[in-house]
PAPAVO-260428 format. One line per 4 residues: number of its first residue (from 1); for each residue x, y, z of N, C-alpha, C, O. Coordinates in pm, whole numbers. Layout:
BEGIN
NUM	X/Y/Z/X/Y/Z/X/Y/Z/X/Y/Z ~ ...
***
This chain:
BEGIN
1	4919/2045/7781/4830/2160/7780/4835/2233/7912/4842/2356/7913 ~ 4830/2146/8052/4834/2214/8146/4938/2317/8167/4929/2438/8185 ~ 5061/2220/8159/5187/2347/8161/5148/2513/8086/5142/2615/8154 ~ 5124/2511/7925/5134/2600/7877/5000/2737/8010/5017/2854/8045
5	4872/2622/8043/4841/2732/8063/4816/2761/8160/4710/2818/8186 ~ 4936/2722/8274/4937/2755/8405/5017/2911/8321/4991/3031/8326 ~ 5113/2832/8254/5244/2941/8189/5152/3063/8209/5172/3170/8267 ~ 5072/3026/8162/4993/3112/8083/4894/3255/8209/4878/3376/8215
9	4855/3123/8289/4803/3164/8410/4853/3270/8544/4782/3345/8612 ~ 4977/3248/8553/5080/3325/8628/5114/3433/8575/5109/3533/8647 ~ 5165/3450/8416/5151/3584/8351/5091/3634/8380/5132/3721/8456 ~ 4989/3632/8360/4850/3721/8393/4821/3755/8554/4744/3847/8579
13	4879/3686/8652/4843/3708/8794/4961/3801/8811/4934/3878/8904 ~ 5062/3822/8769/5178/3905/8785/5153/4016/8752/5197/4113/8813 ~ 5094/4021/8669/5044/4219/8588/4993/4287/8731/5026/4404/8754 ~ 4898/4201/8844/4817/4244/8920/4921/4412/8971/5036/4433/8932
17	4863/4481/9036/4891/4594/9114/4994/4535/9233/4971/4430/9294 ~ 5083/4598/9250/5170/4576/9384/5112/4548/9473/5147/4438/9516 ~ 4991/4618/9559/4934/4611/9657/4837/4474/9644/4772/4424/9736 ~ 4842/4446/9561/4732/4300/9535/4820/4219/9494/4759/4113/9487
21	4928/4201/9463/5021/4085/9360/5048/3974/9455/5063/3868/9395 ~ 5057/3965/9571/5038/3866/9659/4927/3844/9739/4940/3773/9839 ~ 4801/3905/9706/4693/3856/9774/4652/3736/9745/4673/3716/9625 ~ 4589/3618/9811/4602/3479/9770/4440/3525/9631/4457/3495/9513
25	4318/3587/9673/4183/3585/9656/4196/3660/9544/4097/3657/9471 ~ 4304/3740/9500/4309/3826/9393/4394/3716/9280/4350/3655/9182 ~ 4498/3718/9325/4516/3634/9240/4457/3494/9187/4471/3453/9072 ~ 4406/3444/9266/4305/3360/9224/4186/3360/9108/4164/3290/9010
29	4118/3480/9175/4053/3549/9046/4086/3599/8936/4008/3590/8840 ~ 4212/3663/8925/4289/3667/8811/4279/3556/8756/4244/3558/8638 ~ 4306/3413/8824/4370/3310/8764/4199/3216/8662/4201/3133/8572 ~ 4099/3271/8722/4004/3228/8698/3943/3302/8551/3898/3234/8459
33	3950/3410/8548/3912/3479/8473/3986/3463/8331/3936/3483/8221 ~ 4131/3418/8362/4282/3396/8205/4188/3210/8160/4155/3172/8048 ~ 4174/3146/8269/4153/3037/8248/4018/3063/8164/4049/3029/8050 ~ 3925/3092/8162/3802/3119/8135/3816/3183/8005/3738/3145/7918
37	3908/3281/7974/3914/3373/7848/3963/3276/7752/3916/3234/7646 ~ 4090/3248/7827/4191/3112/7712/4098/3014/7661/4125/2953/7557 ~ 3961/2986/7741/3913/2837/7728/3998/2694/7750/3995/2591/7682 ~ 4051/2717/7833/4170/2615/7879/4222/2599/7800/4240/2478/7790
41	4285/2678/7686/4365/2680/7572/4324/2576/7436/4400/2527/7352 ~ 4190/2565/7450/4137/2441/7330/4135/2505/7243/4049/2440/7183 ~ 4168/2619/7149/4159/2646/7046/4313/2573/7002/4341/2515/6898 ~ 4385/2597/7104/4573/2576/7062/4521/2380/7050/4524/2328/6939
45	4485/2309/7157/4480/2194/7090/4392/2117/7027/4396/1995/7012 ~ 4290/2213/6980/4200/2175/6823/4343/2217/6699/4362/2147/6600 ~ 4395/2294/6719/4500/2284/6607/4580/2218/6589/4630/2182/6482 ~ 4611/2187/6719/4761/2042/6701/4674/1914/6681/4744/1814/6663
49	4545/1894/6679/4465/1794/6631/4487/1779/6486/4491/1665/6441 ~ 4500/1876/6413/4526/1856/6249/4651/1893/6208/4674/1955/6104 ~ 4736/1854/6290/4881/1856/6277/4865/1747/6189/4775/1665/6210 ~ 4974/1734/6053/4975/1686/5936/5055/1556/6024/5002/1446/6009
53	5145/1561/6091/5274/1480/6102/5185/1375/6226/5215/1256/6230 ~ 5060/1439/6337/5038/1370/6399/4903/1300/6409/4873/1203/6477 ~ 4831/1370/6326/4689/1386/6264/4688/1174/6255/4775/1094/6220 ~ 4527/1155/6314/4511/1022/6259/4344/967/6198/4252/1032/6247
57	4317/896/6133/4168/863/6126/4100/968/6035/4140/1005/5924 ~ 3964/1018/6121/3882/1080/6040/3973/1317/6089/3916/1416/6044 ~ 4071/1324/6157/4160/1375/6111/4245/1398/6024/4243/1491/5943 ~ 4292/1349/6030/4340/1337/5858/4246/1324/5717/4274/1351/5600
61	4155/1285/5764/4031/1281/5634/4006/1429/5634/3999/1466/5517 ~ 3989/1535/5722/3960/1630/5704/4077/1733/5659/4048/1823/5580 ~ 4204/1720/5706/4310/1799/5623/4295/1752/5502/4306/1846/5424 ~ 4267/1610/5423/4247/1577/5303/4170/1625/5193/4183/1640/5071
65	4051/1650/5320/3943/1791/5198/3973/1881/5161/3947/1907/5044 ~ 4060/1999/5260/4152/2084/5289/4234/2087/5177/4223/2183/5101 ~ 4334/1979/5149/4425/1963/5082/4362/1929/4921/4396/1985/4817 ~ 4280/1840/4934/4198/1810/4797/4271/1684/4761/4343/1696/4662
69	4271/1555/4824/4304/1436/4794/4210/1365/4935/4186/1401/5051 ~ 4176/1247/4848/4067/1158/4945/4163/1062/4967/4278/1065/4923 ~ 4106/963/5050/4200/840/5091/4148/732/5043/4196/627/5087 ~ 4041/722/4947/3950/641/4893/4083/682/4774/4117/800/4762
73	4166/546/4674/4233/569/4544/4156/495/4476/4054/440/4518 ~ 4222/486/4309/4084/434/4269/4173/281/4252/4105/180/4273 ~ 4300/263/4221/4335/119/4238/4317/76/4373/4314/129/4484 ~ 4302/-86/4306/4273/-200/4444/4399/-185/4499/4486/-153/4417
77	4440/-201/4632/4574/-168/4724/4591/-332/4760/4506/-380/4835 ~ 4673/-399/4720/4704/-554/4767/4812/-523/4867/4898/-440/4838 ~ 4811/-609/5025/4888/-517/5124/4912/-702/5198/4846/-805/5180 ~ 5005/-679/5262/5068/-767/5318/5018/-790/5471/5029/-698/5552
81	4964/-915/5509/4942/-906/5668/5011/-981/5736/5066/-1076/5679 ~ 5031/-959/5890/5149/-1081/5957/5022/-1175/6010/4924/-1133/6071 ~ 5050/-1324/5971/5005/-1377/5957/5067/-1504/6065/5188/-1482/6067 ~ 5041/-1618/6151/5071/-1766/6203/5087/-1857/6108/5006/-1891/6023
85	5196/-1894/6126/5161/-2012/5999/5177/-2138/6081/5212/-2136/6199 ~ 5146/-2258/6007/5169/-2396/6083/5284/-2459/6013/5292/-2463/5890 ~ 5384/-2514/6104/5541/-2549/6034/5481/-2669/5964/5520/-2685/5849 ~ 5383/-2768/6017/5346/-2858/5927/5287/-2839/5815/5314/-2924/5730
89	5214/-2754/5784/5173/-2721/5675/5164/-2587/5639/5050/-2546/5623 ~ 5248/-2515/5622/5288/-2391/5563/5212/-2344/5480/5184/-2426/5393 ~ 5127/-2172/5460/5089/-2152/5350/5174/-2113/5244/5284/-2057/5248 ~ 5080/-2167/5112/5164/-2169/5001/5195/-2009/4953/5293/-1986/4883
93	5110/-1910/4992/5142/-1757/4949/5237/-1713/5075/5254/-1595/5106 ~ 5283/-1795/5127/5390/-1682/5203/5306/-1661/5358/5187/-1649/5388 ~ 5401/-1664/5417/5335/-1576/5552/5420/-1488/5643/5515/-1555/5685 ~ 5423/-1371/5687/5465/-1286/5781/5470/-1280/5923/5370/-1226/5970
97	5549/-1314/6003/5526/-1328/6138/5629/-1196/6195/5633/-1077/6166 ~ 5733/-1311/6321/5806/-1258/6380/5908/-1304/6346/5931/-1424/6330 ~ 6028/-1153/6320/6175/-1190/6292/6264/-1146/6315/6239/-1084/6419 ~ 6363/-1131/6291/6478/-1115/6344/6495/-958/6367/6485/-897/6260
101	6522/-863/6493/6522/-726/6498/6646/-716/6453/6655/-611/6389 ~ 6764/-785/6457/6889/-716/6374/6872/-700/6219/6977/-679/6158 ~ 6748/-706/6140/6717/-691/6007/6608/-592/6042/6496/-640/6027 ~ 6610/-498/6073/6497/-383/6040/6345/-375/5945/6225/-355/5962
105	6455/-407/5824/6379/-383/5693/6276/-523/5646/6202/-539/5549 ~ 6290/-561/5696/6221/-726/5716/6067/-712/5754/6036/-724/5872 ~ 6000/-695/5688/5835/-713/5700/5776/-599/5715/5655/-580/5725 ~ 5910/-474/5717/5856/-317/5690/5727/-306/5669/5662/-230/5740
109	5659/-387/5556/5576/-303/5487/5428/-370/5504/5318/-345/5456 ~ 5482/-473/5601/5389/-559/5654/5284/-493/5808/5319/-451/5918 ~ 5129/-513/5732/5084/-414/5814/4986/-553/5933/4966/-666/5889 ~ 4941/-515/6069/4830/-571/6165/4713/-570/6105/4696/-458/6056
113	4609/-651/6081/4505/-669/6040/4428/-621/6156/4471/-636/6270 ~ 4337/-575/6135/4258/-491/6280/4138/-543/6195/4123/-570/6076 ~ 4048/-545/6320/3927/-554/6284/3860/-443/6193/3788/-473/6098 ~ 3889/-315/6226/3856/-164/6153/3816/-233/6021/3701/-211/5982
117	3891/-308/5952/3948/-358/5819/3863/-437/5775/3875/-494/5667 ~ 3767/-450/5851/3657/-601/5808/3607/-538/5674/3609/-587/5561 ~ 3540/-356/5738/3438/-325/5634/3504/-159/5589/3448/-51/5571 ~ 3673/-211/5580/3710/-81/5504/3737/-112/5377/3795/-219/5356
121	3701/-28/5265/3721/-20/5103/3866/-96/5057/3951/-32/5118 ~ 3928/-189/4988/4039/-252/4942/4129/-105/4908/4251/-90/4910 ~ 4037/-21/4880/4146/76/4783/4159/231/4877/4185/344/4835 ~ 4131/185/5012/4155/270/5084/4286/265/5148/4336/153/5161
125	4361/384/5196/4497/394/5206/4495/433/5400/4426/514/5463 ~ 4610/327/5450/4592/330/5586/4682/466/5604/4714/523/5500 ~ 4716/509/5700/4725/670/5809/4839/695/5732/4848/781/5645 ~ 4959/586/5782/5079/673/5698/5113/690/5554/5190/766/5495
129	4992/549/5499/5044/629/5384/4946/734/5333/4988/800/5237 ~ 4803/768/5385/4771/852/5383/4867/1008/5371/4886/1093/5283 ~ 4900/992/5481/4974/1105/5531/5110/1139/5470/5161/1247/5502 ~ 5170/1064/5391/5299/1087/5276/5211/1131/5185/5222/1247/5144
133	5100/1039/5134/5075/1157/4983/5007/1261/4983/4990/1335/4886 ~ 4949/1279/5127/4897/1406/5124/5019/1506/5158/4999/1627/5155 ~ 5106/1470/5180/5243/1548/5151/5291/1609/5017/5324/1720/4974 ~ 5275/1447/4962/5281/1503/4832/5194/1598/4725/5250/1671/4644
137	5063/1587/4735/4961/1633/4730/4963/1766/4762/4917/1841/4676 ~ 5025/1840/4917/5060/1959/4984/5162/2031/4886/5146/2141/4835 ~ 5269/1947/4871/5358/1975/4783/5330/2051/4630/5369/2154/4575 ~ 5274/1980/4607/5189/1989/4445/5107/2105/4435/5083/2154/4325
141	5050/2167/4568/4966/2263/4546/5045/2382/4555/4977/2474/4510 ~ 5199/2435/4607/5249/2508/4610/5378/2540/4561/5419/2656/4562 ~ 5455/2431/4513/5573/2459/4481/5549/2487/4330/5444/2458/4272 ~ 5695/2569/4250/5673/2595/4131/5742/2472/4069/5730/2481/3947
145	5815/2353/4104/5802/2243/4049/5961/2236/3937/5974/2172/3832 ~ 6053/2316/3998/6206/2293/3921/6248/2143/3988/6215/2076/4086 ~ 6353/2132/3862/6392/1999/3917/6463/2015/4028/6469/1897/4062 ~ 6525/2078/4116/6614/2093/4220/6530/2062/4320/6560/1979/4406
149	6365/2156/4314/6265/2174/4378/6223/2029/4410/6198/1985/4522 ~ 6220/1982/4325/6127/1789/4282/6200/1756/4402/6148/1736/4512 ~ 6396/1749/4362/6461/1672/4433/6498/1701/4590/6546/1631/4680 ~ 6471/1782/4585/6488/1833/4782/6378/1804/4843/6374/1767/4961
153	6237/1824/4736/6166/1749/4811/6117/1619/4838/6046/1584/4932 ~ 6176/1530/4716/6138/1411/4710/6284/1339/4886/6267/1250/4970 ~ 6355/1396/4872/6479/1343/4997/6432/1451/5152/6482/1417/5259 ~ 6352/1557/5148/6275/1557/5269/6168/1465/5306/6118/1486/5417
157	6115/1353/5226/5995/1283/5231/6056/1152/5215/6045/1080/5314 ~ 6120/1099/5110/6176/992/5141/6308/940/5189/6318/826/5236 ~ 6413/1022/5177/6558/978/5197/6575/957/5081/6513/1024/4999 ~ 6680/840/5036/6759/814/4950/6704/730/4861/6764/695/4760
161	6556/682/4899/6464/613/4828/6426/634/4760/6389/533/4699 ~ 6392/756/4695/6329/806/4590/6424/949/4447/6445/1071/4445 ~ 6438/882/4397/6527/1012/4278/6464/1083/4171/6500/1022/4070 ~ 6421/1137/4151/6373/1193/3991/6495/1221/3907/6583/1283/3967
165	6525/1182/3757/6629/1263/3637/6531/1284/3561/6423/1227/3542 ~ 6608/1419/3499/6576/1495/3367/6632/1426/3259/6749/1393/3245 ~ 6545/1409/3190/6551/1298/3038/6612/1364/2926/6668/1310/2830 ~ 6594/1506/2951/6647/1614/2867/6540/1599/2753/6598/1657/2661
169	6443/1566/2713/6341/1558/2626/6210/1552/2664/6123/1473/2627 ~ 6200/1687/2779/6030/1751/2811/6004/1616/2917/5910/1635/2994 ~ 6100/1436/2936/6028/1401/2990/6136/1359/3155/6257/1374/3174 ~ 6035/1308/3241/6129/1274/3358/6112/1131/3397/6020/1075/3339
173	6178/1060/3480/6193/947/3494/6214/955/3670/6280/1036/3734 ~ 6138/849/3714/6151/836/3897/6216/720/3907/6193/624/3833 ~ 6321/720/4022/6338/543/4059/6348/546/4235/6377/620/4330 ~ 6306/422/4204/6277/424/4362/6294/299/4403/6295/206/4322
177	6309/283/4542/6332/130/4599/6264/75/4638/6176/134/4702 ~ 6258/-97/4623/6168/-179/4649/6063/-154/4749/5945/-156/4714 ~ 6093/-133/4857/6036/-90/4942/5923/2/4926/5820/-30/4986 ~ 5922/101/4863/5846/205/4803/5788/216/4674/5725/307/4619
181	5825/94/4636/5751/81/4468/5570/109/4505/5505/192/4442 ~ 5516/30/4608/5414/21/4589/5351/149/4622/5266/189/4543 ~ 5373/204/4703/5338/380/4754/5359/481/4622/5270/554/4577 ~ 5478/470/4578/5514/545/4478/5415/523/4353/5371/609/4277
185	5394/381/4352/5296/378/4231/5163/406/4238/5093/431/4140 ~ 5125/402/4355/4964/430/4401/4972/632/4339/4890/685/4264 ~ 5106/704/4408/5140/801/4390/5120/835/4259/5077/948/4239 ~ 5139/773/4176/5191/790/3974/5057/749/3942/5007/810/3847
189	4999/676/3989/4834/668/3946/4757/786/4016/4663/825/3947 ~ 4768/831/4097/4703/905/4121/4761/1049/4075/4710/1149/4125 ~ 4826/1058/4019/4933/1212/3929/4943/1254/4077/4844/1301/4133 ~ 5049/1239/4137/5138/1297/4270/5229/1354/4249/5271/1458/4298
193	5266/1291/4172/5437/1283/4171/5464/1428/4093/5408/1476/3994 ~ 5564/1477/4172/5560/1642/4108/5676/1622/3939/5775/1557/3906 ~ 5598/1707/3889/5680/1759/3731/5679/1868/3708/5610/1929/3790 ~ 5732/1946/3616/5687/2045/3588/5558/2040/3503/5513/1933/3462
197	5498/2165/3478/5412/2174/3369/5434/2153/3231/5531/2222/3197 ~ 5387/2088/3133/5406/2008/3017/5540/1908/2945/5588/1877/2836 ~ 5558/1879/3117/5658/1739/3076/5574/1611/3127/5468/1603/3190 ~ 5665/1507/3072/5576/1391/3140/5650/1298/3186/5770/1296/3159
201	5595/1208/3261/5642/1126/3295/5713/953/3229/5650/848/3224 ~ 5822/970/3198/5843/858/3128/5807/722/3147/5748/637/3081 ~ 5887/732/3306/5881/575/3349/5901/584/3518/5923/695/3567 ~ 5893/475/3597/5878/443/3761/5957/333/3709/5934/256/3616
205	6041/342/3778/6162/210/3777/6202/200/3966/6237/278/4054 ~ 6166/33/3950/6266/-4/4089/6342/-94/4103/6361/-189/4028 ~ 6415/-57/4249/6563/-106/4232/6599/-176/4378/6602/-91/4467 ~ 6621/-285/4414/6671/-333/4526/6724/-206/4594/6664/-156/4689
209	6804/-168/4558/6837/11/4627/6930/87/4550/7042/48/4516 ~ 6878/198/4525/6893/270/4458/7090/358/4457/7147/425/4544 ~ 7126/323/4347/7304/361/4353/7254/414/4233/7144/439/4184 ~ 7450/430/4181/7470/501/4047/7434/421/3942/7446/301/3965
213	7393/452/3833/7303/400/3706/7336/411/3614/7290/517/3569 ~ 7416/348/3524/7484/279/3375/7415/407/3317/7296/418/3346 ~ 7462/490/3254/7386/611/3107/7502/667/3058/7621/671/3090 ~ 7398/727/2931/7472/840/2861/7417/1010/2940/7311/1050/2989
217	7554/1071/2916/7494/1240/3002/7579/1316/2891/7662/1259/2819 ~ 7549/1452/2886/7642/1570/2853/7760/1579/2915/7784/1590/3035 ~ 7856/1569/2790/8069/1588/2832/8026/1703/2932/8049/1669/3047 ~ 7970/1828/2922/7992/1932/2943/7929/1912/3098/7988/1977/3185
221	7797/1816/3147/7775/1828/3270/7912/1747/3370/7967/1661/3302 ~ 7957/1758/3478/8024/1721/3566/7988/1659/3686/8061/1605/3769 ~ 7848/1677/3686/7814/1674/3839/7665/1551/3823/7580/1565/3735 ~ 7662/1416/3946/7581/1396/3888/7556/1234/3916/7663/1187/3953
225	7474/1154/3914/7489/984/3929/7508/903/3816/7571/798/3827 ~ 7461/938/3711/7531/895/3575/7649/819/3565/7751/859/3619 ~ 7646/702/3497/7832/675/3521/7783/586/3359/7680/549/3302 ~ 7895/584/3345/7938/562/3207/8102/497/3177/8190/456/3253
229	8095/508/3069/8265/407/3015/8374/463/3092/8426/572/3065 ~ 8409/389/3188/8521/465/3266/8642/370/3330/8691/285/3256 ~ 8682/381/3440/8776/271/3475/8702/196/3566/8590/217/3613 ~ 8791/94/3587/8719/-42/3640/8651/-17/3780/8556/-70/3838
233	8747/97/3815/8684/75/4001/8590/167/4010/8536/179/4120 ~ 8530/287/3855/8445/349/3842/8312/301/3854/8221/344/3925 ~ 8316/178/3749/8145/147/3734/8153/-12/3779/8071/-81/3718 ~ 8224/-75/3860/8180/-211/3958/8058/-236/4013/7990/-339/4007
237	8025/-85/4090/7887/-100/4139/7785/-64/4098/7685/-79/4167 ~ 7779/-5/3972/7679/73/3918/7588/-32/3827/7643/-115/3755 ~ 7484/-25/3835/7337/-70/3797/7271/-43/3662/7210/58/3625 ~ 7302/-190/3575/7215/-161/3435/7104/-111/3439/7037/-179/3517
241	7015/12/3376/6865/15/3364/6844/-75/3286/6929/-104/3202 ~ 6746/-129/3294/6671/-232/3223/6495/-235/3224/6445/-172/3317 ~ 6436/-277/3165/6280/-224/3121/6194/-335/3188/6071/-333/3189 ~ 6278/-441/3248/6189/-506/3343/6178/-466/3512/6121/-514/3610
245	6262/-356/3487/6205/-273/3631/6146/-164/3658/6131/-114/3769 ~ 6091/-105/3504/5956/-11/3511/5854/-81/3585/5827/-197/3555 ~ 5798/-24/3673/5668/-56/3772/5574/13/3709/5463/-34/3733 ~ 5573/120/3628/5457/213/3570/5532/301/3444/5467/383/3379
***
């Protein structure tokens, strides 16, 4: 803040008159008077306070009103904590500690138990994921909702984690990776997930990670993740759908 409004401050002492532009007492007063008008520039950082990307707490609760999604959902949120365990007697549900940093993805989703948490709601949603579905949520209130639209925005928000296809029958289908099943589904319960108007949603399918996917498509489309009866080094890696990996 200071920088901008010294920036800010010196502009304004420079306009002075030639005959005053180096007086120390003039410019000073200049400098008093920009400082005083600007309000030390707190209007500029009451706004970067509800910056979406940096916004936290009861900030973000208030872009949420704004936006028209609460952080109160109505499903219970079952969430993972890192936990001590004793090598002699191990708990039987699993426990989360410390592990290996050459595996990244390893306890991702595993959150610090804070005290905050004693007497917060089960079905309340912590900052970031707050802050993805009120993305999505943002999303929802303005776009006109083509599938191209869905998909550029679903890979500005998640990466490669998240896909929507057209079913070609009014309905659509999401898949997404393990990792994100549980966000995504909080998402699909709470109608997030963008569609167009009077299609629906078929199914939420997840996938250890998401590749090309065993189907039938149109001869006539070319373009596309679909794979089908082809040669051997075509479909090696490609992934049966199957109905025990609908999540919703």
């Amino acid at each position: 803040m200071a920088t901008d409004l010294e920036t800010a401050i010196e502009y304004y002492k420079d306009l002075l008159l030639y005959q005053y532009i180096n007086q120390y007492k003039s410019r000073e007063t200049i400098g008093l008077l920009v400082s005083q008008a600007l309000v030390d520039l707190l209007p500029v950082e009451i706004s970067k306070a509800f910056d979406l990307e940096t916004a936290t707490g009861p900030q973000l609760d208030i872009i949420g009103e704004y936006i028209g999604l609460d952080r109160i959902v109505e499903a219970i949120i079952v969430r993972d904590y890192f936990t001590l365990d004793d090598y002699n007697a191990p708990l039987t549900t699993g426990a989360f500690g410390f592990t290996d940093y050459t595996v990244p993805t390893q306890n991702a989703t595993v959150s610090m138990y804070l005290y905050v948490f004693f007497d917060t709601p089960t079905n309340s949603l912590e900052d970031n994921e707050y802050r993805l579905l009120l993305k999505l949520k943002s999303y929802l209130n303005s776009s006109l909702l083509s599938i191209y639209e869905i998909n550029e925005a679903l890979t500005s928000l998640f990466g490669t984690g998240v896909f929507c296809a057209d079913q070609l029958d009014m309905s659509l289908s999401y898949f997404v990776s393990d990792e994100l099943s549980r966000i995504m589904t909080i998402a699909h319960n709470e109608s997030l997930l963008p569609k167009p108007m009077g299609v629906l949603i078929s199914g939420l399918f997840s996938f250890a990670s998401i590749g090309d996917l065993w189907g039938l498509t149109d001869y006539t489309r070319t373009s596309g993740s679909t794979i089908g009866f082809s040669s051997y080094s075509a479909w090696a890696d490609a992934t049966m759908l199957d109905y025990v990996d609908r999540i919703a």
